[in-house]
C-alpha positions in Angstrom: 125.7 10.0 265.1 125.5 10.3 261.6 121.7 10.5 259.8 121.8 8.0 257.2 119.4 8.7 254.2 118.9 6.2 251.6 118.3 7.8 248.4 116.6 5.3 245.4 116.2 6.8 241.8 116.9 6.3 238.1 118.3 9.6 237.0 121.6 9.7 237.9 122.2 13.7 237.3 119.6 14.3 240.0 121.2 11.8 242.0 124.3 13.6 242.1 122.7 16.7 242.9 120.5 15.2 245.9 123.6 13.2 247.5 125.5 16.5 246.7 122.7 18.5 248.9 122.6 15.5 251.5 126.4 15.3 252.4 126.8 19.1 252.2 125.1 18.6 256.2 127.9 17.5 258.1 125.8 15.0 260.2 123.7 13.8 257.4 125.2 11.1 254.8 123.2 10.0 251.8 123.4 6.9 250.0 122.4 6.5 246.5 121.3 3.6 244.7 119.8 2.9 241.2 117.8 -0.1 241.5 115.4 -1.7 244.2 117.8 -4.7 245.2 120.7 -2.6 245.9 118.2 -0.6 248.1 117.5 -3.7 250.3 121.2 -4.2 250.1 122.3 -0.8 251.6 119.5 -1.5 254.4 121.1 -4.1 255.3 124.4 -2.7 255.7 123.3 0.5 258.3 120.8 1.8 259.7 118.6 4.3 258.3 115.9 6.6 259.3 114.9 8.3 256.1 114.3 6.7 252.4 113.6 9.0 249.3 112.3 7.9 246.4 113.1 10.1 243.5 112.8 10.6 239.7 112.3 7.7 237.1 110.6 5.7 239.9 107.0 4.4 238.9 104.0 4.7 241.1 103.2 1.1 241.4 107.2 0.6 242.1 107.4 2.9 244.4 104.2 1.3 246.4 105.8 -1.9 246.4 109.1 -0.8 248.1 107.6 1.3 250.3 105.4 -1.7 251.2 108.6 -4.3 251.3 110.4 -1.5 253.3 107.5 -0.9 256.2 107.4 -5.2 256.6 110.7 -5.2 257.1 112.0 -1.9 258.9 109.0 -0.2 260.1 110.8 2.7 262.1 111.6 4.2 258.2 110.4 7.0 256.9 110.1 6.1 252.8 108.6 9.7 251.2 108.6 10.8 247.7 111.2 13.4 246.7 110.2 15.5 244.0 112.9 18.1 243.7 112.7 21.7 244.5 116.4 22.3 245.5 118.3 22.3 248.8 116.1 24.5 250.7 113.0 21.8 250.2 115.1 19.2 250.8 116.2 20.1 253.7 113.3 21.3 255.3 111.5 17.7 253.9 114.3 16.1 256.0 113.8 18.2 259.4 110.1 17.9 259.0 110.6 14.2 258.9 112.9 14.2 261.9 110.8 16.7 263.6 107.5 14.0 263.4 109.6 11.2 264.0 110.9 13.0 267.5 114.3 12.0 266.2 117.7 14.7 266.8 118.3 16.8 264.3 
């Protein structure tokens, strides 16, 4: 089964590079979205165990869809992502499915 992350941010160059880093894992599959409705759409849609909230997000934004997100589908994990290249990404993601007790 594939992981699917959910991937919410405003700068589409570090987007790219974070969906890039995502699907380079062959069971991992990111999805990348630019604005908070199309994040509740895309939750909709699959399941996910992982949200990341990345660059051009706002604090107070990012409280509120973390907040929506844990009313709705508690079992998520919705972290910040600051960057720090694939190494830290991926080791973000395993520590997350390590704490979770979910298969890596």
């Amino acid at each position: 089964m594939k992981l699917n992350i959910l991937v919410i941010g405003r700068d589409r160059a570090i987007l790219g590079v974070v969906e890039r880093l995502i699907n380079s894992h062959e069971d991992w599959k990111a999805t990348v979205v630019t604005e908070e409705e199309q994040a509740f759409g895309a939750l909709g849609e699959k399941e996910y165990r992982i949200v990341f909230v990345a660059a051009g997000v706002g604090a107070e934004e990012e409280e509120g869809l973390r907040r929506r997100i844990n009313e709705r589908y508690p079992a998520i994990v919705v972290t910040r992502h600051f960057g720090g290249g694939s190494g830290l990404l991926e080791n973000e993601i395993l520590s997350i499915l390590d704490n979770k007790g979910y298969d890596k």
